[in-house]
C-alpha positions, -999 to 999 in steps of 0.1 A, spaced: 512 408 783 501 439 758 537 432 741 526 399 726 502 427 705 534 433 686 546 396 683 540 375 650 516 345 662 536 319 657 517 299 634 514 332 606 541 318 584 564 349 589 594 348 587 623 374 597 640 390 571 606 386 543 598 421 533 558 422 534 558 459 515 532 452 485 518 428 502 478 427 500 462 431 534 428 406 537 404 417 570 381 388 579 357 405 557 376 417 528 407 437 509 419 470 531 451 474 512 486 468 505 515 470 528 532 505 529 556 495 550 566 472 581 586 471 613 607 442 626 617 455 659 616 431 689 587 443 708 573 467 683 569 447 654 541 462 628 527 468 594 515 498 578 486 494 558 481 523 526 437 518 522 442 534 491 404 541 480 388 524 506 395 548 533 411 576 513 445 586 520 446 571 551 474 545 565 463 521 593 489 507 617 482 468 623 503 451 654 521 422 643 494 400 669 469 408 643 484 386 617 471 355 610 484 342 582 515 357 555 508 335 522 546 344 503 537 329 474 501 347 468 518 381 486 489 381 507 482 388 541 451 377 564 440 399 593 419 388 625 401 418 625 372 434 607 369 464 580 347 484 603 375 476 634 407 486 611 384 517 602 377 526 638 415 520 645 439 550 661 443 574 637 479 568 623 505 598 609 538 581 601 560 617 606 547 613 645 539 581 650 567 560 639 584 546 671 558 566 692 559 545 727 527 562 739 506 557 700 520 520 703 505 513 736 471 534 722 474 510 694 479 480 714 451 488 738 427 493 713 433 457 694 439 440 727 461 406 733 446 381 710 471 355 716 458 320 724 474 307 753 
């Protein structure tokens, strides 16, 4: 079941073939960033988030499961996760990461299936 990690809920609003890069990133408790980029792989579907100056230099990786919510019109993108979670996440280098089978899982492990059945 991990793999629904990196599955768009269904209810989000996305919609294959939107690019989210720009896009402002909302946790539940606030801005992290913009998207840097995104993935729309079956299975491994993803965005990277840039923190800019809230965690300097850093880029976050986000499974698609995370999503909750894509607003095109605002550019905006709501999170089910916390600051301090998205902070704590597996630490994300896009030369080694990028299509890493063994970071994915990592990844996926660490957010868990939040999937309502």
């Amino acid at each position: 079941m991990e793999n629904l990690m990196w599955e768009y809920q269904e209810n989000a609003g996305y919609q294959a073939g939107t690019d989210l890069t720009g896009y402002k990133v909302e946790a539940t408790d606030g801005h992290i960033g913009k998207v840097d980029k995104h993935s729309e792989d079956v299975d491994a579907r993803y965005i990277v988030v840039d923190t800019g100056p809230w965690i300097f230099g850093k880029h976050v990786l986000l499974p698609a499961g995370t999503v909750v919510s894509i607003d095109v019109a605002n550019e905006t993108i709501q999170v089910n996760r916390t600051k301090e979670e998205i902070k704590n996440s597996p630490e994300f280098d896009k030369d080694k990461h990028t299509g890493d089978a063994d970071y994915h899982q990592q990844v996926g492990s660490y957010y868990g299936d939040n999937r309502p059945y």
